[in-house]
N, C-alpha and C positions, 0 to 999 in steps of 0.2 A: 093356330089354325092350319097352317101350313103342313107340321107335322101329323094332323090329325088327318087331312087329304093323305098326305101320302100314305100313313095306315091302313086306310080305306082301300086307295088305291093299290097298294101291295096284297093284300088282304083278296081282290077280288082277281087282279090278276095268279097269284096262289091257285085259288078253284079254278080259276079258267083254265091253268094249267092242268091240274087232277083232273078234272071231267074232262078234259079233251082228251087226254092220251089214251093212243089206242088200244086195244085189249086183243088180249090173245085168241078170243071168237071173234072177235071182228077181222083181225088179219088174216086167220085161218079161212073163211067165206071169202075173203079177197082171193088166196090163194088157191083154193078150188072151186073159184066159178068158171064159168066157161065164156063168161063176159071180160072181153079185151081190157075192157078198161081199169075192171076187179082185176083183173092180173096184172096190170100196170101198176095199180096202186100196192098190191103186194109188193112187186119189186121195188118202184120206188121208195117200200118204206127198209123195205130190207135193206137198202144200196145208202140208204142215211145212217142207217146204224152202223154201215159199214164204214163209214166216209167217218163217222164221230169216234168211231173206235180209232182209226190211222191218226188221226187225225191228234188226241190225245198220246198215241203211242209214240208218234214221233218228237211232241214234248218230252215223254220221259220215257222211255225202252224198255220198265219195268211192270208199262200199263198195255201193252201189249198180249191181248188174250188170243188174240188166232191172227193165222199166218195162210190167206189163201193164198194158194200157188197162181202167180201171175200169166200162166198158161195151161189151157185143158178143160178148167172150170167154167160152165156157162152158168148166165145166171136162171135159165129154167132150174139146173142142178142146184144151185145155190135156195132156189125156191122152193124144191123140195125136201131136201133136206128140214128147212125150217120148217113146213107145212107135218114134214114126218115126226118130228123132235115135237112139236104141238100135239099133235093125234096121242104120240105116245106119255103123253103126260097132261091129260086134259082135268088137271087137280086145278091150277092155276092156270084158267085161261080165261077169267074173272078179271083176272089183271091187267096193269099196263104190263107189252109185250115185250120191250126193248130189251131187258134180261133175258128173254128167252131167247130172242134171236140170238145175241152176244152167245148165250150160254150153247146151244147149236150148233154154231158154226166153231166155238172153240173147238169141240169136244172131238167133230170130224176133220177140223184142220187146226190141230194146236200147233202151238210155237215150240220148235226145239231149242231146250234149252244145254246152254255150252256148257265144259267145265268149269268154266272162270265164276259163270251167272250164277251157278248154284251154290256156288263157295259165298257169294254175297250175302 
């Protein structure tokens, strides 16, 4: 009985997870509305994927996909970019977002990689 709650249980938190993640239409309407608080949620969702990306990286050096420069970058800039990278690829925005953002931000602030990293 036990195990069969917890199937159940696994099972519905599963979907709860799938239907709740956000989609690439839906951030992108965050992203340009002109409602403060849609743009808050934009950013905050952008600044979690960025916080889950270090966040892995500094477990292992080699999960490191992008490297914002710690000065210069606002995050309006950060927002657009992601907002732009969305417009420009509106195949996939059906989807959950989080790869795209990752993918995004890699592509205009990727990681330089050393002599040593590349010999690995």
């Amino acid at each position: 009985m036990i195990i069969v709650r917890l199937v159940v249980f696994t099972s519905l938190l599963i979907s709860w997870s799938i239907s709740s993640a956000l989609t690439g239409n839906e951030l992108l309407s965050y992203c340009e509305s002109e409602d403060v608080s849609n743009e808050a949620a934009c950013l905050s969702y952008i600044e979690g994927v960025i916080d889950t990306e270090a966040t892995l990286s500094q477990i292992h050096s080699r999960l490191s996909h992008m490297c914002i420069p710690a000065r210069g970058v606002t995050k309006g800039q950060v927002m657009r970019i992601v907002a732009k990278f969305l417009k420009d690829n509106p195949e996939g925005l059906h989807h959950a977002v989080s790869t795209d953002v990752l993918l995004s931000l890699s592509i205009v602030f990727p990681c330089e990689v050393t002599r040593d990293e590349s010999n690995n």
